[in-house]
C-alpha positions in Angstrom: 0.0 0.0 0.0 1.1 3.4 -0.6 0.4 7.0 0.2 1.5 9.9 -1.0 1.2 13.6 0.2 1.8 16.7 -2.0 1.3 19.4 0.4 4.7 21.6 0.9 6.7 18.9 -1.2 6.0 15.8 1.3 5.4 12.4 0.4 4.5 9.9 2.4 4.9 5.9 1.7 3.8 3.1 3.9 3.8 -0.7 3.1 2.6 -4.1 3.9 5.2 -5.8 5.4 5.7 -9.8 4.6 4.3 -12.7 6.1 3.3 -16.3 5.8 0.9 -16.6 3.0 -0.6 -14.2 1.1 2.2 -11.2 1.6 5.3 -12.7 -0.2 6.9 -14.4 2.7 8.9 -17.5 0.8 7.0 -20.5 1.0 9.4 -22.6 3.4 9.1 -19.7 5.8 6.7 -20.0 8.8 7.9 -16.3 9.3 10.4 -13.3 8.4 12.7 -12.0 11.1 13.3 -8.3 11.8 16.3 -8.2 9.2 14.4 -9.2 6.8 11.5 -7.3 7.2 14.2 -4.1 7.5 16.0 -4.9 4.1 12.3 -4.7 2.5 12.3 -0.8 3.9 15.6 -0.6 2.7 15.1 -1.4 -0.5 11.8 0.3 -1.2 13.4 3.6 0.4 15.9 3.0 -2.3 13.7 2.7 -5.3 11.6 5.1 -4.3 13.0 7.8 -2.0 16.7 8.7 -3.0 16.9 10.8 0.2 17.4 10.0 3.7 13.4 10.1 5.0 11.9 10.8 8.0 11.0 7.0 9.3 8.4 6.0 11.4 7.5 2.9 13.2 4.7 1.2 15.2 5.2 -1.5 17.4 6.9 -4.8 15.2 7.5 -1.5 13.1 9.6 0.3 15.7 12.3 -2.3 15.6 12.3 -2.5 11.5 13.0 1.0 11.7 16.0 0.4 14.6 17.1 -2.5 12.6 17.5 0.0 9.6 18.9 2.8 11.1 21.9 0.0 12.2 22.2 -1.2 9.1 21.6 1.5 6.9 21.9 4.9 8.8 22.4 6.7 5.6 18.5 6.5 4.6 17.3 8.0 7.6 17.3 12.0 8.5 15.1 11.0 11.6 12.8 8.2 13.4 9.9 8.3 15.3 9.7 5.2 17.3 6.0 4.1 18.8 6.0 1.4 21.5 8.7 -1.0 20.1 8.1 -4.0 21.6 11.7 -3.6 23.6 11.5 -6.3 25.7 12.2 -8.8 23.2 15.8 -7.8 23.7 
């Protein structure tokens, strides 16, 4: 899914991450783990952004968008985390 917003030059993109079954996980998978699900932002922040991007996560979310700005600092200008599920660590 995505979204975009014109107003002052902004655009704004959010996407359906992958899972078992119908979103794309591979078929052998039972799930995807957060590096997985991080290289997908990567990737479409490459492809369709250019620039480093404000990111912004929700729960599972938040620690995508930790996971990314580990691995690939250079695509964020800032993050908004929202509850990440921190306990997991």
């Amino acid at each position: 899914m995505l979204y975009s917003r014109a107003a002052g030059g902004l655009r704004g993109f959010a996407f359906a991450r992958r899972a078992p079954g119908a979103r794309g996980a591979p078929a052998l998978s039972a799930a995807t783990t957060v590096q997985e699900q991080s290289q997908d932002a990567g990737a479409l922040l490459d492809a369709l952004v250019g620039e480093p991007a404000l990111l912004v996560g929700d729960g599972f979310g938040a620690l995508v968008v930790l996971e990314l700005l580990v691995r690939r600092p250079e695509l964020a200008r800032a993050a908004v985390l929202l509850d990440p599920p921190l306990h997991a660590y």
